[in-house]
C-alpha positions, 0 to 999 in steps of 0.5 A: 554953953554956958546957959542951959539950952534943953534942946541945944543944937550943938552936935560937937564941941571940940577944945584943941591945943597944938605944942611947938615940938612933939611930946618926947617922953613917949610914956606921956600916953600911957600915963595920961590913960592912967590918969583919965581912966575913971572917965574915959575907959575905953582905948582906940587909935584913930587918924589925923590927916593934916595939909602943910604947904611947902616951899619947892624951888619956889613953888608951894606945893601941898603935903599930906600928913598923916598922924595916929591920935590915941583916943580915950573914950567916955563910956557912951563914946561921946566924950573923948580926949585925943592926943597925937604927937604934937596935939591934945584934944577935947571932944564933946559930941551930941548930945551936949551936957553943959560948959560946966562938965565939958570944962572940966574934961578939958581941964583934967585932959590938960594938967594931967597931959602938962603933969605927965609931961615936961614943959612944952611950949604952946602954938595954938589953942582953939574953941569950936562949937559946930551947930546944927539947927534943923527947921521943919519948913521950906522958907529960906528966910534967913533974916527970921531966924538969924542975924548973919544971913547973905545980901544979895539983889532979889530982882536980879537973882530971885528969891530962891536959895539953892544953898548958901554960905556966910561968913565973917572974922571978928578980931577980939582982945586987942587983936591977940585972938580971932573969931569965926563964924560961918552960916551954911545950909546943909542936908536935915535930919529926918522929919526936918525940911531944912537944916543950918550949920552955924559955927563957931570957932574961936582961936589964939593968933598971937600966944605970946604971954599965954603960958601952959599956968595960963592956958584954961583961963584963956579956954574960959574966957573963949567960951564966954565970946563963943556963947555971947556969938551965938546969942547974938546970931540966933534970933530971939524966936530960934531961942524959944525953940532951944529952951 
């Protein structure tokens, strides 16, 4: 993020674009190698599996799409820019340097994938920040630690937590983006005795008047509400912990 955290919790950040009609000139691959092989040398081919829904004699039903992503890599694998058929994506995974150098991987992956390519219209642009915040206690007392936590009836159903999930929508920029965020327990991390997953993941519900000239403006300013989010979710003393 854009504040400087030393010990930041964030185990992956990931910015996607999704294009209307797939990439046509094939090509687009190899030349976008070309273009990222000073930073990302390393070549690979993983798989994406998405679920569309379908209308059949009016009933939806469910299809699983299969679709190869080539995937460049950082020299240490952490970072590495993904680009499938119709999609383009940016992924920085733990340990996290700063929104100054993830920015520049999104915006380098971004022209030179709108360079090498012909004009393709935008769907979808996305900024996720998934956390991981590990505790060395058993107190599940949310309310210390965070400002989303459950409500529930302590007399009825006790103090104890098994597991736990919250979450919340917040509409933003006269409702033409959205963001979502979810708080739910998860397994630590050895030498921890308890661990949170916080995420966070803003996203464009209406593109028009966001054209590819103004796509990495929109990143940034999607990165500014994902940081306020989460300065506004952790408590003062969780802070103290990053710093």
């Amino acid at each position: 993020m854009g504040i400087i955290l030393k010990n930041a919790p964030i185990i992956e950040a990931v910015c996607e674009f999704k294009f209307v009609t797939p990439f046509e000139d094939l090509t687009i691959y190899g030349t976008l190698g070309n273009s990222l092989k000073d930073k990302f040398p390393k070549k690979r081919i993983a798989t994406r599996l998405d679920v569309a829904l379908e209308n059949a004699d009016g009933k939806i039903q469910q299809r699983i799409i299969e679709q190869k992503l080539q995937q460049f890599l950082s020299e240490d694998e952490k970072t590495l820019v993904q680009i499938g058929p119709d999609i383009l994506t940016i992924n920085m995974l733990k340990p996290y340097q700063n929104w100054d150098i993830f920015y520049s991987c999104i915006k380098m992956a971004f022209d030179s994938t709108i360079k090498n390519g012909d004009t393709y219209r935008l769907k979808r642009i996305g900024l996720r920040y998934i956390n991981k915040i590990n505790l060395n206690t058993t107190n599940l007392d949310l309310d210390e630690h965070f400002n989303l936590t459950p409500q529930f009836d302590e007399e009825y159903f006790g103090p104890d937590v098994g597991s736990y999930i919250v979450g919340v929508q917040f509409p933003r920029q006269d409702n033409r983006d959205l963001l979502k965020i979810s708080l739910s327990n998860t397994i630590p991390d050895p030498d921890f005795k308890m661990a949170h997953t916080l995420d966070i993941d803003y996203f464009i519900l209406k593109m028009e008047g966001i054209n590819e000239g103004e796509a990495i403006d929109w990143v940034a300013t999607a990165h500014d509400e994902v940081e306020k989010a989460f300065l506004n979710i952790v408590s003062p003393k969780l802070l103290k912990d990053f710093e």
